[in-house]
C-alpha positions as CSV (number, residue, x, y, z in Angstrom):
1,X,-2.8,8.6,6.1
2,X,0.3,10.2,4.5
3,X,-2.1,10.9,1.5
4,X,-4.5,13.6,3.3
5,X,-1.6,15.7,4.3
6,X,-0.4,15.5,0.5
7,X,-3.4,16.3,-0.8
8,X,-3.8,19.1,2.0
9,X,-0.7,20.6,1.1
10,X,-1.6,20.4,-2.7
11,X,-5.3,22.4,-2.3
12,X,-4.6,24.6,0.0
13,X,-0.3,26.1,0.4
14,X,1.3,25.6,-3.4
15,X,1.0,27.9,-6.2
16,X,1.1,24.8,-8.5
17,X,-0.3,21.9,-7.6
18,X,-0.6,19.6,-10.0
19,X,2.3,17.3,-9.1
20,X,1.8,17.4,-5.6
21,X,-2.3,16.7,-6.2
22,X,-1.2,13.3,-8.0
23,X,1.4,12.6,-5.3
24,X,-1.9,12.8,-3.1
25,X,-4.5,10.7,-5.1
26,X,-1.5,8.0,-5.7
27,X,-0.7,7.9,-1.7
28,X,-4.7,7.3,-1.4
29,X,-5.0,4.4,-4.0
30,X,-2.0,2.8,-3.1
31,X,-3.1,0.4,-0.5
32,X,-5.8,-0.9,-2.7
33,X,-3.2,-2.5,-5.1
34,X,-1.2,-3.8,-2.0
35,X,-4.8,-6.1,-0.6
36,X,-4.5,-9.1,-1.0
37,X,-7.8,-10.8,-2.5
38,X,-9.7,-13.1,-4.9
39,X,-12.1,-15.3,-5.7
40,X,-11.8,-19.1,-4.5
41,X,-10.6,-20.2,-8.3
42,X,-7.6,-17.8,-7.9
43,X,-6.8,-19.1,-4.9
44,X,-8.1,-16.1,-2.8
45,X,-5.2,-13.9,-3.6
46,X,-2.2,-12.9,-5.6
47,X,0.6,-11.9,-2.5
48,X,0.0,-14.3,-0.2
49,X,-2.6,-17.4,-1.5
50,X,-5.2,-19.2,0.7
51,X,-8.4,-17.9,2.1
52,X,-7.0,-17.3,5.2
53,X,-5.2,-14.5,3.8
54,X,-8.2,-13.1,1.8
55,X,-8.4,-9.0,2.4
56,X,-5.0,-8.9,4.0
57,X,-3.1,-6.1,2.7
58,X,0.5,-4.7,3.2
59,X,1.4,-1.2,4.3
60,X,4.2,-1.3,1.3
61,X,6.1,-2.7,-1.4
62,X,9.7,-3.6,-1.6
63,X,10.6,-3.3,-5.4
64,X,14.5,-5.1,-4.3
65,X,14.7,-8.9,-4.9
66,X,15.7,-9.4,-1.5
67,X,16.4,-7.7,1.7
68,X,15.7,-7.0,5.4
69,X,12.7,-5.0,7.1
70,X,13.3,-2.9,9.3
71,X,13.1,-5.1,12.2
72,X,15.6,-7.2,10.7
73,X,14.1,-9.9,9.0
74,X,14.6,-11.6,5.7
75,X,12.2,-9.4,3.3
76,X,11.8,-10.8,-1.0
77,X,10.1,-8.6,-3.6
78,X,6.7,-7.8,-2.9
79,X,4.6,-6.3,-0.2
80,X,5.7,-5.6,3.3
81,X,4.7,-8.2,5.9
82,X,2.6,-5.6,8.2
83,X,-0.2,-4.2,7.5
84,X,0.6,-1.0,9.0
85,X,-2.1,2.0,8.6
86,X,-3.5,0.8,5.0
87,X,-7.0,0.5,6.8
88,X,-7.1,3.9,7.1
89,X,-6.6,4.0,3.4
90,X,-10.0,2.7,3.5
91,X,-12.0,4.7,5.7
């Protein structure tokens, strides 16, 4: 969702865009590296295996070894346990 208003911002109010363009098309491909998915042989995904998981996705990554998210739960490397708007990454 963030990545529209980037992209908006980029096209149509900055003398130079470049920068801002790629921050855009990044913010839009994003989610696609965070979905969870594979075949049955890979065990139907790299994040989170099993095929109950298959398509999931997360609406981040935490780069940190460990921490907490923001509700206040234990949180390891990896992406964020909610999905949050990533299908609308999609559409």
């Amino acid at each position: 969702m963030g990545g529209w208003g980037v992209l908006n911002h980029a096209l149509y109010d900055r003398r130079e865009p470049d920068a801002t363009i790629r921050l855009g098309y990044a913010s839009f491909l994003s989610a696609w590296s965070l979905m969870n998915t594979g075949t049955r042989e890979s065990g139907f995904g790299y994040w989170f295996p099993g095929e109950a998981n298959d398509g999931g996705t997360g609406g981040g990554f935490e780069p940190a070894a460990y921490g907490m998210t923001w509700l206040g739960q234990p949180h390891h490397r990896g992406p964020w346990y909610y999905s949050s708007e990533t299908d609308m990454g999609y559409c």
